[in-house]
N, C-alpha and C positions, 0 to 999 in steps of 0.2 A: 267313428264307425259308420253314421249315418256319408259321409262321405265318400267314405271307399266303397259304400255299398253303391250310391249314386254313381260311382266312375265304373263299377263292375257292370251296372246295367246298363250304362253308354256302351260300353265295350264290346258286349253279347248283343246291342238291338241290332244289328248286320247280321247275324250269327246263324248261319241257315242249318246248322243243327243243335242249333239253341235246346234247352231241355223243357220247353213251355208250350203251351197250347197259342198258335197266332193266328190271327187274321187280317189279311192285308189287301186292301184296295189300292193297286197300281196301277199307271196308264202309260203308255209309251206312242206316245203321238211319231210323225213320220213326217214329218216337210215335203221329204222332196225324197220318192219311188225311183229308182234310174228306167226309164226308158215309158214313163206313167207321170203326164202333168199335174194330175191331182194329188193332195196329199191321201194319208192313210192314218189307220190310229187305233190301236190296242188297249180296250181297257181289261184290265186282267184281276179275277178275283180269284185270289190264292187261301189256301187255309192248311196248316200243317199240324201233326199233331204225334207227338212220342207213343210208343207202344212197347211192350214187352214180348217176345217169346219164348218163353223157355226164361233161360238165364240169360239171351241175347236181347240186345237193346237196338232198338229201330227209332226212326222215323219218316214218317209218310208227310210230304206235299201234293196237294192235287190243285192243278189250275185250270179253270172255266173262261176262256176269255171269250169280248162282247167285241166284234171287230167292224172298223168300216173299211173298205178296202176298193180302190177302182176298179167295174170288170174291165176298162178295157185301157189302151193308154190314151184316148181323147174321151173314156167313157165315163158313164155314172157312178155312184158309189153306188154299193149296197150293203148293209148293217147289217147284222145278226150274228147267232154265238159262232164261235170259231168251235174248231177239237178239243175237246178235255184228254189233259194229260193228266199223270200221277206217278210219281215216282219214292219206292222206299229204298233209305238207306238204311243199312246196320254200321252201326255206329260203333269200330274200333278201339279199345283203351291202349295209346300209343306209349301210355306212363309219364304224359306230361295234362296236366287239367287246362293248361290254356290253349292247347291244341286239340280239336274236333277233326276227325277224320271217319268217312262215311261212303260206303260203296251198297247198289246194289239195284233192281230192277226197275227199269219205269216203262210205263200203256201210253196208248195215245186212241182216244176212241174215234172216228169220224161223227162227231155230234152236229158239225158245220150246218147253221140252217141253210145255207147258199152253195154252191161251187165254186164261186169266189172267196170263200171267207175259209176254206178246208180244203184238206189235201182229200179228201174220198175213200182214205186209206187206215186200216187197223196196223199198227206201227209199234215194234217195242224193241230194247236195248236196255241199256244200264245210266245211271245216274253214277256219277263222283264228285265228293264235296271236301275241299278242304278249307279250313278257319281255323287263323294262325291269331290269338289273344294274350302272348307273354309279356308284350307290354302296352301299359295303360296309356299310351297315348297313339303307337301304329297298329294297325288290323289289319290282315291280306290273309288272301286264299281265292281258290277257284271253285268254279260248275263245273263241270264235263260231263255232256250226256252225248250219248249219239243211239240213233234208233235208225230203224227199214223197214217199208212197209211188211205183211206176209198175208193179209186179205184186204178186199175190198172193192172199188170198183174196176172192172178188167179195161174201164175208154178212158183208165184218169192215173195219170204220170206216177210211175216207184216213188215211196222213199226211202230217201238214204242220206242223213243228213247228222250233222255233228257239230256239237255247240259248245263255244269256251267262252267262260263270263269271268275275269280276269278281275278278282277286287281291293281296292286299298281305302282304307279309312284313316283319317287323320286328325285326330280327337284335339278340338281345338278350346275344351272348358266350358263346365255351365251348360253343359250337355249341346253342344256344337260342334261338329265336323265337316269335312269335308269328306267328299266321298269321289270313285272313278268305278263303274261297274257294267260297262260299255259288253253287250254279246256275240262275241265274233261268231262266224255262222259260214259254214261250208256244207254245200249241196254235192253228195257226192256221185250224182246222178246227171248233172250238166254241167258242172265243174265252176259254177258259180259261185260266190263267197263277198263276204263282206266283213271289214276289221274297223266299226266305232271306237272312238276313244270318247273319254266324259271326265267333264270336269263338276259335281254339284258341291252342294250343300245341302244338311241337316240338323234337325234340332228333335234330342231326345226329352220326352215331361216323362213325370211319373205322375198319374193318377191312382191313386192309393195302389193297390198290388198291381195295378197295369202300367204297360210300358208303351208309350206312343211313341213312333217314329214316323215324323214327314220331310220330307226330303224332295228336292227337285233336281236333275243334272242334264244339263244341254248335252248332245253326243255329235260328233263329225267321223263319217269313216274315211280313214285315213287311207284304207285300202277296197277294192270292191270291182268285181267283175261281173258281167251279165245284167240279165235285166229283172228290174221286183226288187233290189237290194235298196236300202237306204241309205241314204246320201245325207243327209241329218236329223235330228231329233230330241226327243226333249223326254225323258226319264222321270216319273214323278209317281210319289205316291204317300199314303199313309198306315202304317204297321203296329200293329197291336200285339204282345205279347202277353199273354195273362199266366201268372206267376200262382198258381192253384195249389 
Protein backbone atom coordinates (compact mmCIF):
# COMPACT_ATOMS: atom_id res chain seq x y z
CA UNK A 1 0.00 0.00 0.00
CA UNK A 2 2.58 2.24 1.19
CA UNK A 3 3.95 1.62 -2.30
CA UNK A 4 1.27 2.38 -4.68
CA UNK A 5 0.73 5.15 -2.63
CA UNK A 6 4.58 6.44 -3.23
CA UNK A 7 3.99 5.78 -7.27
CA UNK A 8 0.59 7.75 -7.05
CA UNK A 9 2.43 10.70 -5.70
CA UNK A 10 5.19 10.46 -8.36
CA UNK A 11 2.56 10.39 -10.83
CA UNK A 12 0.46 13.56 -9.72
CA UNK A 13 3.89 15.70 -8.70
CA UNK A 14 3.68 17.12 -12.62
CA UNK A 15 -0.04 17.37 -12.35
CA UNK A 16 -0.98 21.08 -12.79
CA UNK A 17 -4.34 20.34 -11.63
CA UNK A 18 -3.40 18.24 -8.91
CA UNK A 19 -6.08 18.50 -5.94
CA UNK A 20 -3.29 20.09 -3.28
CA UNK A 21 -2.34 23.31 -2.09
CA UNK A 22 1.62 23.97 -4.01
CA UNK A 23 4.15 26.08 -3.98
CA UNK A 24 6.97 26.27 -6.40
CA UNK A 25 10.07 28.08 -7.03
CA UNK A 26 11.17 27.71 -10.68
CA UNK A 27 13.71 29.53 -12.76
CA UNK A 28 14.11 29.32 -16.50
CA UNK A 29 17.53 30.69 -17.29
CA UNK A 30 17.95 31.84 -21.23
CA UNK A 31 21.59 31.36 -22.83
CA UNK A 32 21.31 32.80 -25.69
CA UNK A 33 18.19 35.90 -26.80
CA UNK A 34 18.09 35.81 -30.74
CA UNK A 35 19.19 38.98 -31.90
CA UNK A 36 20.60 40.16 -27.81
CA UNK A 37 24.21 39.05 -26.75
CA UNK A 38 23.40 38.78 -23.34
CA UNK A 39 21.74 36.13 -21.63
CA UNK A 40 18.27 36.43 -19.79
CA UNK A 41 16.59 34.60 -16.97
CA UNK A 42 13.21 34.07 -15.25
CA UNK A 43 12.85 33.18 -11.84
CA UNK A 44 9.31 32.36 -11.31
CA UNK A 45 7.32 31.95 -8.09
CA UNK A 46 4.08 30.17 -8.57
CA UNK A 47 1.61 29.01 -5.93
CA UNK A 48 -1.77 27.28 -6.77
CA UNK A 49 -4.40 26.40 -4.96
CA UNK A 50 -8.14 24.27 -5.41
CA UNK A 51 -11.48 26.12 -4.69
CA UNK A 52 -14.92 25.34 -4.78
CA UNK A 53 -17.98 27.18 -6.25
CA UNK A 54 -21.10 26.06 -5.95
CA UNK A 55 -20.92 22.40 -6.76
CA UNK A 56 -18.09 23.24 -9.39
CA UNK A 57 -14.58 22.64 -8.68
CA UNK A 58 -11.67 25.08 -9.67
CA UNK A 59 -8.30 25.84 -9.56
CA UNK A 60 -6.36 28.81 -9.45
CA UNK A 61 -2.35 29.46 -10.29
CA UNK A 62 -0.86 32.81 -9.96
CA UNK A 63 2.79 33.54 -11.14
CA UNK A 64 5.13 36.59 -9.89
CA UNK A 65 8.10 36.33 -11.65
CA UNK A 66 11.60 38.25 -10.64
CA UNK A 67 13.29 38.75 -14.22
CA UNK A 68 16.65 40.00 -15.64
CA UNK A 69 16.41 40.80 -19.11
CA UNK A 70 18.78 42.94 -21.65
CA UNK A 71 17.35 46.46 -22.48
CA UNK A 72 19.19 46.62 -25.41
CA UNK A 73 20.96 43.91 -27.69
CA UNK A 74 24.76 45.22 -26.96
CA UNK A 75 23.02 46.64 -23.58
CA UNK A 76 22.83 46.21 -19.83
CA UNK A 77 20.56 44.04 -17.82
CA UNK A 78 18.12 45.10 -15.75
CA UNK A 79 16.31 43.01 -12.68
CA UNK A 80 13.13 43.44 -11.35
CA UNK A 81 9.53 41.75 -11.00
CA UNK A 82 8.15 40.96 -14.37
CA UNK A 83 3.71 40.78 -14.89
CA UNK A 84 1.72 38.86 -12.51
CA UNK A 85 -0.37 36.46 -14.24
CA UNK A 86 -3.34 34.10 -12.71
CA UNK A 87 -5.18 31.84 -14.21
CA UNK A 88 -8.39 29.53 -13.01
CA UNK A 89 -9.40 26.47 -14.34
CA UNK A 90 -12.69 24.35 -13.60
CA UNK A 91 -11.91 21.37 -13.47
CA UNK A 92 -14.25 18.76 -15.78
CA UNK A 93 -15.16 15.06 -14.44
CA UNK A 94 -14.33 13.44 -17.87
CA UNK A 95 -15.47 9.79 -15.97
CA UNK A 96 -11.86 8.66 -15.95
CA UNK A 97 -9.83 9.63 -12.30
CA UNK A 98 -6.53 9.61 -14.09
CA UNK A 99 -7.42 12.08 -16.40
CA UNK A 100 -7.45 15.97 -15.20
CA UNK A 101 -8.99 18.23 -17.60
CA UNK A 102 -9.43 22.04 -16.79
CA UNK A 103 -10.61 25.16 -18.83
CA UNK A 104 -11.14 28.59 -18.02
CA UNK A 105 -10.01 32.38 -17.34
CA UNK A 106 -6.47 33.81 -16.87
CA UNK A 107 -5.14 38.22 -16.00
CA UNK A 108 -2.06 39.38 -16.65
CA UNK A 109 -1.35 42.62 -14.51
CA UNK A 110 1.48 45.07 -15.80
CA UNK A 111 3.23 44.86 -12.13
CA UNK A 112 6.72 45.06 -14.51
CA UNK A 113 9.19 47.34 -12.20
CA UNK A 114 11.03 48.17 -15.68
CA UNK A 115 9.97 48.41 -19.39
CA UNK A 116 12.11 45.85 -20.08
CA UNK A 117 11.06 43.34 -17.72
CA UNK A 118 6.87 43.77 -18.91
CA UNK A 119 4.70 44.17 -21.57
CA UNK A 120 2.90 47.72 -20.18
CA UNK A 121 -0.13 45.93 -20.85
CA UNK A 122 -3.44 44.64 -18.77
CA UNK A 123 -4.02 41.31 -20.91
CA UNK A 124 -6.49 38.37 -20.43
CA UNK A 125 -7.73 35.12 -22.24
CA UNK A 126 -8.23 31.53 -20.99
CA UNK A 127 -6.10 28.84 -19.62
CA UNK A 128 -6.42 24.92 -20.80
CA UNK A 129 -4.81 22.03 -19.10
CA UNK A 130 -4.87 18.61 -19.81
CA UNK A 131 -2.92 15.55 -17.62
CA UNK A 132 -3.18 12.32 -18.78
CA UNK A 133 -2.17 9.71 -15.43
CA UNK A 134 -3.63 6.16 -16.53
CA UNK A 135 -0.47 4.65 -16.35
CA UNK A 136 2.12 4.48 -13.61
CA UNK A 137 4.92 4.76 -15.43
CA UNK A 138 3.92 7.55 -18.69
CA UNK A 139 2.27 11.14 -17.89
CA UNK A 140 1.51 13.62 -20.82
CA UNK A 141 -0.89 16.43 -21.36
CA UNK A 142 -0.68 20.14 -22.20
CA UNK A 143 -0.91 24.31 -21.31
CA UNK A 144 -2.67 26.34 -23.56
CA UNK A 145 -3.21 29.75 -22.70
CA UNK A 146 -3.49 32.59 -25.02
CA UNK A 147 -4.27 36.25 -23.98
CA UNK A 148 -4.49 40.25 -25.71
CA UNK A 149 -3.86 43.03 -24.30
CA UNK A 150 -7.29 45.52 -23.64
CA UNK A 151 -5.76 48.39 -21.42
CA UNK A 152 -2.68 49.90 -20.64
CA UNK A 153 0.00 51.98 -21.97
CA UNK A 154 -1.06 53.71 -25.39
CA UNK A 155 3.49 54.14 -26.51
CA UNK A 156 3.89 50.29 -25.56
CA UNK A 157 3.23 47.36 -28.23
CA UNK A 158 -0.55 45.07 -28.24
CA UNK A 159 -0.65 41.75 -26.97
CA UNK A 160 -1.57 38.88 -28.51
CA UNK A 161 0.22 35.97 -27.61
CA UNK A 162 -0.54 32.09 -27.29
CA UNK A 163 1.38 29.42 -25.37
CA UNK A 164 1.71 25.49 -25.81
CA UNK A 165 3.69 23.64 -23.09
CA UNK A 166 3.55 20.21 -24.49
CA UNK A 167 4.40 17.59 -21.35
CA UNK A 168 5.73 13.93 -20.94
CA UNK A 169 7.03 12.30 -18.02
CA UNK A 170 8.64 9.08 -17.69
CA UNK A 171 8.67 7.45 -14.32
CA UNK A 172 11.89 5.84 -14.03
CA UNK A 173 11.55 4.20 -9.88
CA UNK A 174 12.37 5.26 -6.54
CA UNK A 175 10.67 8.33 -7.43
CA UNK A 176 12.80 9.39 -10.59
CA UNK A 177 11.87 10.54 -14.01
CA UNK A 178 12.43 12.07 -16.63
CA UNK A 179 10.72 14.84 -18.00
CA UNK A 180 10.24 17.11 -21.62
CA UNK A 181 7.97 20.42 -20.81
CA UNK A 182 9.65 22.83 -23.27
CA UNK A 183 6.99 26.31 -24.05
CA UNK A 184 6.29 26.96 -27.40
CA UNK A 185 5.24 30.64 -27.85
CA UNK A 186 3.67 32.62 -30.67
CA UNK A 187 3.43 36.29 -30.86
CA UNK A 188 0.53 37.06 -32.73
CA UNK A 189 1.24 40.57 -33.01
CA UNK A 190 4.78 40.31 -35.08
CA UNK A 191 4.36 36.91 -36.23
CA UNK A 192 7.37 35.76 -34.06
CA UNK A 193 7.40 32.36 -32.24
CA UNK A 194 9.64 30.03 -30.83
CA UNK A 195 9.36 25.84 -30.62
CA UNK A 196 12.06 24.56 -27.32
CA UNK A 197 12.20 20.97 -26.94
CA UNK A 198 13.70 19.62 -23.37
CA UNK A 199 15.06 16.73 -22.34
CA UNK A 200 15.40 16.84 -17.94
CA UNK A 201 15.34 14.83 -15.03
CA UNK A 202 13.55 14.67 -11.58
CA UNK A 203 13.46 13.22 -8.39
CA UNK A 204 10.09 13.07 -6.19
CA UNK A 205 10.82 12.74 -1.69
CA UNK A 206 7.94 12.74 0.43
CA UNK A 207 8.47 14.74 3.47
CA UNK A 208 5.82 13.52 5.72
CA UNK A 209 2.38 14.84 3.90
CA UNK A 210 4.54 16.97 1.50
CA UNK A 211 5.58 16.27 -1.89
CA UNK A 212 8.99 17.75 -3.26
CA UNK A 213 9.66 17.92 -6.77
CA UNK A 214 13.22 19.23 -8.14
CA UNK A 215 13.84 18.81 -11.30
CA UNK A 216 16.23 20.33 -13.92
CA UNK A 217 15.79 20.33 -18.08
CA UNK A 218 18.21 21.89 -20.68
CA UNK A 219 15.74 23.19 -23.68
CA UNK A 220 16.99 24.02 -27.52
CA UNK A 221 14.43 25.58 -29.86
CA UNK A 222 14.17 23.64 -32.45
CA UNK A 223 12.15 26.26 -34.28
CA UNK A 224 12.08 30.19 -33.80
CA UNK A 225 11.64 33.39 -35.65
CA UNK A 226 12.21 37.07 -35.00
CA UNK A 227 14.01 38.65 -32.39
CA UNK A 228 13.87 38.20 -28.10
CA UNK A 229 13.05 34.33 -28.65
CA UNK A 230 15.32 31.95 -27.09
CA UNK A 231 17.68 30.05 -28.60
CA UNK A 232 18.51 27.65 -25.42
CA UNK A 233 18.09 27.15 -21.91
CA UNK A 234 17.91 25.51 -18.82
CA UNK A 235 14.33 24.57 -17.03
CA UNK A 236 14.71 24.11 -13.18
CA UNK A 237 12.98 24.11 -10.23
CA UNK A 238 11.63 22.88 -6.94
CA UNK A 239 7.68 21.99 -6.06
CA UNK A 240 5.97 21.48 -3.26
CA UNK A 241 2.64 19.98 -2.97
CA UNK A 242 1.00 19.92 0.46
CA UNK A 243 -1.56 17.04 0.86
CA UNK A 244 -3.86 19.03 3.85
Amino acid sequence: AAAQEAGDSAAQANNPLASTTSINFQDQYIGRLSGFREPANAGLLRAAQPFSLGSSNWIARATLPINTYPTQPDGPHETGLGDFNIFAAYLIDVGNPGISFGVGPQLTAPTASDRALGSGQWSAGFANVLFVATSPTWQYGYLLTWQASFAGDSDRPGVNVGNLQPFLFRQLGDGWYLRSSGVSTYNFENNSYSVPVGLGIGKVFHVGATVMNAFVEPQYSVLRSGPGQMEWGIFAGVNFQFRL
